[in-house]
Backbone atoms as SQL, in Angstrom:
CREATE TABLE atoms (id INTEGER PRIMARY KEY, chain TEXT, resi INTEGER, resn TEXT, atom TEXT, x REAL, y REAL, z REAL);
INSERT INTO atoms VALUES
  (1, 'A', 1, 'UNK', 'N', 19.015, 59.549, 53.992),
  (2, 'A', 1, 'UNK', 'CA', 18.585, 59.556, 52.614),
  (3, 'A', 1, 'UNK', 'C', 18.206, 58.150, 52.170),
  (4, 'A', 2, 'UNK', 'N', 17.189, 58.013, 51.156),
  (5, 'A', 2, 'UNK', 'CA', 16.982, 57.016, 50.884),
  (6, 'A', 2, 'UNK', 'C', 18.110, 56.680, 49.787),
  (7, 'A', 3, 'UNK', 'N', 18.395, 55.390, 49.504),
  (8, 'A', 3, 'UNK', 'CA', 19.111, 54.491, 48.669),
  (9, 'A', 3, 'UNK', 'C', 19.111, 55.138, 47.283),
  (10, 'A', 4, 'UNK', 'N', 17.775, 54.699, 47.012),
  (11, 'A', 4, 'UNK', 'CA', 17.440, 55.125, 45.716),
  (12, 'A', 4, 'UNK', 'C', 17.548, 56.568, 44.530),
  (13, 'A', 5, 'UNK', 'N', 17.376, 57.138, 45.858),
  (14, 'A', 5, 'UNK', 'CA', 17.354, 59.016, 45.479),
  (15, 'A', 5, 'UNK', 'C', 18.652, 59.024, 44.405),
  (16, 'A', 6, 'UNK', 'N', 19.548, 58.252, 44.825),
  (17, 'A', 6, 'UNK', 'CA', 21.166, 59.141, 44.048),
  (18, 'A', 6, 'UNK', 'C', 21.079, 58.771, 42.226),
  (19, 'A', 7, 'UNK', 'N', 21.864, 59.150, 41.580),
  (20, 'A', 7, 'UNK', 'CA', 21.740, 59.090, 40.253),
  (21, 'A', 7, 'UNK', 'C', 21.814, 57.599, 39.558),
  (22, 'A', 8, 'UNK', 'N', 20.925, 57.158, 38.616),
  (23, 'A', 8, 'UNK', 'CA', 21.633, 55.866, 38.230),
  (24, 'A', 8, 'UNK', 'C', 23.057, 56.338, 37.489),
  (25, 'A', 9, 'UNK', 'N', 24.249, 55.793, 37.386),
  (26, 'A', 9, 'UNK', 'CA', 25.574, 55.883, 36.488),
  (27, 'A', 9, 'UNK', 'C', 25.897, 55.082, 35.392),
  (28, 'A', 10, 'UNK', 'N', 25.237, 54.407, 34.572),
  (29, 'A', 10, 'UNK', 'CA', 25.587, 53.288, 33.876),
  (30, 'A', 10, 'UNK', 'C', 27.031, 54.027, 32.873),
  (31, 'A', 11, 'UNK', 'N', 27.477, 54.969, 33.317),
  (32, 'A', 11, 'UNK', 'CA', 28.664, 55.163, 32.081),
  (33, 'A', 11, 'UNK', 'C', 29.800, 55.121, 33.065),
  (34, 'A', 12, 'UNK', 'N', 29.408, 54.706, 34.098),
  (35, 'A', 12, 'UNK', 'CA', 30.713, 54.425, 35.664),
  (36, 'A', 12, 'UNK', 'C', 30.536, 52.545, 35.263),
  (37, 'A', 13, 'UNK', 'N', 29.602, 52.282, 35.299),
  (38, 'A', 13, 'UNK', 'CA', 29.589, 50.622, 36.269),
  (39, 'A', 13, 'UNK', 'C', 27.679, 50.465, 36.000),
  (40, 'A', 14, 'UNK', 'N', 27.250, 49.024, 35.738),
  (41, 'A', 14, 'UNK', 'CA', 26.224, 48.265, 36.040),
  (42, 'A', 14, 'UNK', 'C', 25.862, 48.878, 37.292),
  (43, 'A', 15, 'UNK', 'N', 24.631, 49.148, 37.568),
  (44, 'A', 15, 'UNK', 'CA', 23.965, 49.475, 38.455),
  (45, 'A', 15, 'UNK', 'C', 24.937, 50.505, 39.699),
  (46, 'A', 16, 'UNK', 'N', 25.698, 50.812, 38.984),
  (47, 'A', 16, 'UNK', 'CA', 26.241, 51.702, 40.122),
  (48, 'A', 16, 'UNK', 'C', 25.103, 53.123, 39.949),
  (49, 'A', 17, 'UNK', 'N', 25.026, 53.713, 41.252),
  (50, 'A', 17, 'UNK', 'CA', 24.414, 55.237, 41.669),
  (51, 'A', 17, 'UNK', 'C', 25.521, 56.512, 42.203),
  (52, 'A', 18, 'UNK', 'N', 24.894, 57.517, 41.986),
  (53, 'A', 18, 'UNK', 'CA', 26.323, 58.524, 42.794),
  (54, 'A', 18, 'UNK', 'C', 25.126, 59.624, 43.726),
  (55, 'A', 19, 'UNK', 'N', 25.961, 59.947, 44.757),
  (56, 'A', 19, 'UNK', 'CA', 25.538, 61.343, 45.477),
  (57, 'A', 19, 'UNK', 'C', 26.344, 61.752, 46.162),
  (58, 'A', 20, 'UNK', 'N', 25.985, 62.924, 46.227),
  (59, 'A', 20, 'UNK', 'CA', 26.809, 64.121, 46.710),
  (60, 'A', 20, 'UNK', 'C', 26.775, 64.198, 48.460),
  (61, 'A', 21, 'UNK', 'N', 27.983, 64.360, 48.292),
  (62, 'A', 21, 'UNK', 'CA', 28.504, 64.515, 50.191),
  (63, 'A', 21, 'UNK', 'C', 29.750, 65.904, 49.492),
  (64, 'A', 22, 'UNK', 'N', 29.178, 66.683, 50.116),
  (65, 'A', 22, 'UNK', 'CA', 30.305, 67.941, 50.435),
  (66, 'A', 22, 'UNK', 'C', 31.135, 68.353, 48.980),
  (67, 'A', 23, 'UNK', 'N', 31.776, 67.921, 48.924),
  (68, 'A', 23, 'UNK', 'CA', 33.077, 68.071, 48.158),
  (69, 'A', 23, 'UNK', 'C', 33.108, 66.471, 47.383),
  (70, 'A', 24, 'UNK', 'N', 32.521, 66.017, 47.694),
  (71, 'A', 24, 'UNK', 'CA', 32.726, 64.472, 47.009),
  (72, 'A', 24, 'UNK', 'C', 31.653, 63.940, 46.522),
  (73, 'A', 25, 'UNK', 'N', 31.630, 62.807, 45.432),
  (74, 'A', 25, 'UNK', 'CA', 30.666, 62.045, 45.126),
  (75, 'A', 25, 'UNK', 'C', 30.802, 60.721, 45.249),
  (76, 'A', 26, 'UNK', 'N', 30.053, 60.054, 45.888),
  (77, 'A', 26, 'UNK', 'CA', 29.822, 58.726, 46.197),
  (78, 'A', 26, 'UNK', 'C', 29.237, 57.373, 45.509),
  (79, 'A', 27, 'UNK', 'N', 29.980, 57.239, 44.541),
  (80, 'A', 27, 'UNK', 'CA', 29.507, 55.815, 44.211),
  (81, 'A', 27, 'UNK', 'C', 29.274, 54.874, 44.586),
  (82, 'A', 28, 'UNK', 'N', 27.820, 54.221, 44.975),
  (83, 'A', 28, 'UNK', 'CA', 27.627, 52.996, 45.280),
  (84, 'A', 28, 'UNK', 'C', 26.629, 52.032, 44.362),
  (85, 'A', 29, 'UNK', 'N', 26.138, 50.821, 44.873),
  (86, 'A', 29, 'UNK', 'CA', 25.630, 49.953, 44.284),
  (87, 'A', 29, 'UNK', 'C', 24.869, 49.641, 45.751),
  (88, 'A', 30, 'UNK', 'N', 23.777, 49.077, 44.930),
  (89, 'A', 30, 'UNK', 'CA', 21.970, 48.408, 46.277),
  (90, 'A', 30, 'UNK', 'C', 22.193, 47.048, 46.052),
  (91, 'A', 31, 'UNK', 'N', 22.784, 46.365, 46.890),
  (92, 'A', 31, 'UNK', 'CA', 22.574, 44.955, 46.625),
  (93, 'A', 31, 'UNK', 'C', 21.433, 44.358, 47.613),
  (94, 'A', 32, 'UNK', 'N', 20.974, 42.894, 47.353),
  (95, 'A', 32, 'UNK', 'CA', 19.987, 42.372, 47.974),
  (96, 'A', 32, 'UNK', 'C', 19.809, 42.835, 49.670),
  (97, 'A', 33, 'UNK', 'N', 20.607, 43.212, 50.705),
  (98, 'A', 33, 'UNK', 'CA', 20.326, 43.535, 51.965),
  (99, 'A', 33, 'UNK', 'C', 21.115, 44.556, 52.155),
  (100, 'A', 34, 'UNK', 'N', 21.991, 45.288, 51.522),
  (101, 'A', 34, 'UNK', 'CA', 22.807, 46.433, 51.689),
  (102, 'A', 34, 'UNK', 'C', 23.095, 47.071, 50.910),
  (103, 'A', 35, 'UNK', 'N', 23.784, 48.293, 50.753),
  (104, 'A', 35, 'UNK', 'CA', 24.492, 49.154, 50.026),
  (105, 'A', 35, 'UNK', 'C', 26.092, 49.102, 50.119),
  (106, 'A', 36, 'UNK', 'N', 26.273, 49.071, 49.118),
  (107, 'A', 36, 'UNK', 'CA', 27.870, 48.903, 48.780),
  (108, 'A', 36, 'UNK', 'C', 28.340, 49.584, 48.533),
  (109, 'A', 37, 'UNK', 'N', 29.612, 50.807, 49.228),
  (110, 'A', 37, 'UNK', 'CA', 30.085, 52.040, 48.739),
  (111, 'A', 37, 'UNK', 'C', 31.513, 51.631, 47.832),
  (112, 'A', 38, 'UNK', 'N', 31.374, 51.786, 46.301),
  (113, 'A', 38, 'UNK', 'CA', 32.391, 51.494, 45.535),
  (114, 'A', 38, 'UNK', 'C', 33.487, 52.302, 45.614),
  (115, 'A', 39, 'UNK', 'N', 33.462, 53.951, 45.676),
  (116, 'A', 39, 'UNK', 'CA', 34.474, 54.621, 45.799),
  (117, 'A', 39, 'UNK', 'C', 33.977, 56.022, 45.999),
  (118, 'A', 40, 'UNK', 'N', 34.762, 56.758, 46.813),
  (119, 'A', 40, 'UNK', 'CA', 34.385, 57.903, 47.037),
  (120, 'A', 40, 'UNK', 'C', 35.380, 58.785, 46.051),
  (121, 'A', 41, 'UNK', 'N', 34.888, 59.666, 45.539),
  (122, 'A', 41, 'UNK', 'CA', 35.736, 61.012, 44.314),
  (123, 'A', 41, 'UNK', 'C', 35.385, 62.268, 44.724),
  (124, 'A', 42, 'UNK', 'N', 36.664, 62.648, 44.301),
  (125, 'A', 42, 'UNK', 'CA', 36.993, 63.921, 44.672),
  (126, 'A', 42, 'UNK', 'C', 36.249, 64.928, 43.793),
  (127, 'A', 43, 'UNK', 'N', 35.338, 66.452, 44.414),
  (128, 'A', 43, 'UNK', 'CA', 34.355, 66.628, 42.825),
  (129, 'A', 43, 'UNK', 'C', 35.197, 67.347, 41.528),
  (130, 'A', 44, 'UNK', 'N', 36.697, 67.442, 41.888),
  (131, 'A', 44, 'UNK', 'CA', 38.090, 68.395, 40.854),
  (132, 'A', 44, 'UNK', 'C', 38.221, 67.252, 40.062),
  (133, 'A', 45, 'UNK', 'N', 38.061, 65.851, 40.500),
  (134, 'A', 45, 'UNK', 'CA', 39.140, 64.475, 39.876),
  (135, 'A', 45, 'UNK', 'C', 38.324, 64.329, 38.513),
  (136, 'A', 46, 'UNK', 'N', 38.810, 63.980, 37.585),
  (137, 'A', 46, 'UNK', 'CA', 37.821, 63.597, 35.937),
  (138, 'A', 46, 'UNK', 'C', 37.051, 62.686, 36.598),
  (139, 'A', 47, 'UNK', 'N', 35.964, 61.960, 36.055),
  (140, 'A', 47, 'UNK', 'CA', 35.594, 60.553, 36.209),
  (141, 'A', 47, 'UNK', 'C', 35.920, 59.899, 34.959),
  (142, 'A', 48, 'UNK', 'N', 36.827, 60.344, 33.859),
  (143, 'A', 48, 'UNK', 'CA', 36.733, 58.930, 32.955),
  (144, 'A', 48, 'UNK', 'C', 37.756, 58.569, 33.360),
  (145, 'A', 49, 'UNK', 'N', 37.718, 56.595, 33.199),
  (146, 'A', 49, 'UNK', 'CA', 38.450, 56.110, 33.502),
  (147, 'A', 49, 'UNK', 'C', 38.217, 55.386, 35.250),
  (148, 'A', 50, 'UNK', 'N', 36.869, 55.718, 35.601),
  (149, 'A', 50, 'UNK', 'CA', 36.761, 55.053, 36.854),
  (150, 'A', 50, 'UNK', 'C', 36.229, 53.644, 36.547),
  (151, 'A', 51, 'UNK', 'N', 35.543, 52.940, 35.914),
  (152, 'A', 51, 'UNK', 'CA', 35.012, 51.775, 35.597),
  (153, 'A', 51, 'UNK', 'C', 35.914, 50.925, 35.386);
């Protein structure tokens, strides 16, 4: 998959993105030569309170 495809999140984190793997969602961030996986969530867990 490309980088870009996943959601922007600005109500998680600055430039954080999310996508879906299985049962989980994946927060990361695109920095200058890589991708940075911030945290993986469970798709039952709330998200407020992840930032």
């Amino acid at each position: 998959l490309h980088p870009q495809i996943g959601r922007e999140r600005p109500d998680i984190g600055k430039g954080v993105r999310s996508a879906i793997s299985g049962a989980y969602l994946i927060l990361y961030q695109l920095l200058e030569d890589r991708v940075e996986v911030v945290r993986y969530v469970h798709m039952r867990r709330r998200l407020e309170g992840l930032n």
